[in-house]
N, C-alpha and C positions, 0 to 999 in steps of 0.2 A: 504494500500500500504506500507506504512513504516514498519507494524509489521509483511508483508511477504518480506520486504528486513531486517528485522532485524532476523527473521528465517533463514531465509536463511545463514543469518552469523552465527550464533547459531550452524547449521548442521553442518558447515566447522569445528567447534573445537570435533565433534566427539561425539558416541551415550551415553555418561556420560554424556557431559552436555546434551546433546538433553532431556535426559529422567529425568536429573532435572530442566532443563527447563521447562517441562511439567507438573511435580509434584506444581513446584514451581505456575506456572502461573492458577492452579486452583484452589487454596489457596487464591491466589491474585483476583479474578474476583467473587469468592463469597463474601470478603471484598467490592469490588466496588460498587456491589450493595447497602452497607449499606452507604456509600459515596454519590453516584448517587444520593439514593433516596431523599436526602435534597435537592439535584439541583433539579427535578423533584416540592417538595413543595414550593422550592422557587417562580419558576416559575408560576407555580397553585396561591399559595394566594397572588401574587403582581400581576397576572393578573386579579385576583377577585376583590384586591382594589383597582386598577389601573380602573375599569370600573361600579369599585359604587362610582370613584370618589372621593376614601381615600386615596389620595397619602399618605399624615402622615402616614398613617400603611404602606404604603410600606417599606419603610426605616427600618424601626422597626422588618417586615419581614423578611429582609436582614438580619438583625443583630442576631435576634435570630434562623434564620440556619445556618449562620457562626457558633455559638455558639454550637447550638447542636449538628453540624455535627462536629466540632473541639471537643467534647467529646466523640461522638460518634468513630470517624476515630483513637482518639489517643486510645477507650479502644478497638480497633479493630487492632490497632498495636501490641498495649502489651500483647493482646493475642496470637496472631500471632507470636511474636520475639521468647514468652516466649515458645509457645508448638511447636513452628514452627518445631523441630528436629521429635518429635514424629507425626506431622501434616502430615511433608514429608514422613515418614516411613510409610503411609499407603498405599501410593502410588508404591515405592519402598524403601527397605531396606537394600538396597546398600549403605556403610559406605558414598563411593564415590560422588554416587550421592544423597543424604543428607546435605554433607558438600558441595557443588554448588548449589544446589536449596537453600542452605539456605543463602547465599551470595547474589545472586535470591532476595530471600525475604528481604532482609535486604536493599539492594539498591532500591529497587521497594517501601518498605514501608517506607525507608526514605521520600520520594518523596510527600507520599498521603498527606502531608499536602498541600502542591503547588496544587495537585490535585481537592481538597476537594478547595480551595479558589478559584480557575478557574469556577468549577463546581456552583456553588452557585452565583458567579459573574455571570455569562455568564445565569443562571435559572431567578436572579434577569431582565439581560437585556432582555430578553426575556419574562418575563412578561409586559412587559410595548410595548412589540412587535418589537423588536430590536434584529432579529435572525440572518440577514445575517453579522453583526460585528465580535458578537462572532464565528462562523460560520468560515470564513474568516482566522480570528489572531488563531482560535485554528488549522486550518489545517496546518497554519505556524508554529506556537510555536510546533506542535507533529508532522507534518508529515513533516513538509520542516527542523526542526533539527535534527530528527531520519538517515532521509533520507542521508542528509548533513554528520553528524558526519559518519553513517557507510561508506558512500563514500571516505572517506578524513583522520578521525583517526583509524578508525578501519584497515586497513589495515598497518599501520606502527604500531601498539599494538594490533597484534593478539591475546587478552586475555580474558575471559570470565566477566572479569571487565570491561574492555574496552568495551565492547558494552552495559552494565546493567548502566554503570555512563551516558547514555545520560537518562535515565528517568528521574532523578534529576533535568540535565539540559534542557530537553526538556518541562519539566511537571514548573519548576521556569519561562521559558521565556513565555510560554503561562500564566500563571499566571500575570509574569508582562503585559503583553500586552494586558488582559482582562482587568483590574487593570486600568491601561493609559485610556482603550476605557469606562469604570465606569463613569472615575474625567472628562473625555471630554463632554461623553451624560450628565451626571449630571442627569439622567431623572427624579428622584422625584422632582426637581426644575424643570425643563424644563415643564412636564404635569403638573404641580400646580397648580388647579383651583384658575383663577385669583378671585376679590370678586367685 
């Protein structure tokens, strides 16, 4: 819902941005996947030691997908930033649309850090069986600030920035909010086989 009401805004600035919008946005979604996929393993091996009864490795699991995936996501930036000009020109090679898709990329992949720590937070809660949380705060954090800011700022700053800076902020507030529902469940203490 939010990223056909952010489309939508997108359209209104005209077919330059539209078509680096475009360029930009599947650039960006074959990066997610290599993001994703740690929330995916986080998920998997904290619910495998979560049910052989290893909570100490869970924690442990957490930590070295944050890790990986924070290596992974920043060498998945700096590829991205660095060829990003030539990445877009495959798509079109439109000076135009080049230099907005890449603006695109640059606000969007500022972000995947927020992204990449939501992601692996919310895999973590969800191994231990705690889906409708995450669930919940993320539809807030992405789809009730998306939704929000183009209602209300995007319309007094008609600019193609103006609509690419709520990723930042949308992609941080579900981060924080995952983050909060973490330190609340506490779940490797909470399921901690007593002795």
């Amino acid at each position: 819902m939010a990223n056909i009401i952010i489309q939508a805004a997108i359209n209104s600035l005209g077919t330059v941005v539209m078509a680096a919008s475009s360029a930009a946005f599947n650039i960006e979604i074959i990066a997610y996947y290599v993001l994703n996929s740690f929330s995916q393993a986080c998920a998997t091996f904290t619910g495998q030691n979560y049910g052989a009864k290893r909570i100490g490795r869970c924690k442990r699991v957490l930590g070295i997908c944050i890790l990986e995936d924070f290596i992974a996501t920043a060498a998945t930036i700096a590829v991205v930033l660095f060829f990003g000009h030539s990445l877009l020109a495959l798509f079109d090679a439109t000076p135009e649309v080049i230099s907005v898709g890449y603006t695109r990329l640059v606000m969007v992949f500022s972000a995947y850090t927020f992204s990449m720590l939501y992601e692996v937070m919310s895999g973590y809660l969800r191994g231990f069986g705690i889906s409708l949380v995450p669930a919940l705060l993320t539809v807030i954090g992405v789809v009730g600030v998306r939704i929000t800011w183009i209602a209300f700022v995007f319309p007094a700053h008609r600019t193609f920035e103006a609509i690419m800076i709520v990723y930042p902020i949308s992609l941080a507030a579900t981060a924080v909010l995952i983050g909060i529902a973490l330190l609340c469940y506490r779940p490797s203490k909470r399921f901690a086989v007593k002795p």
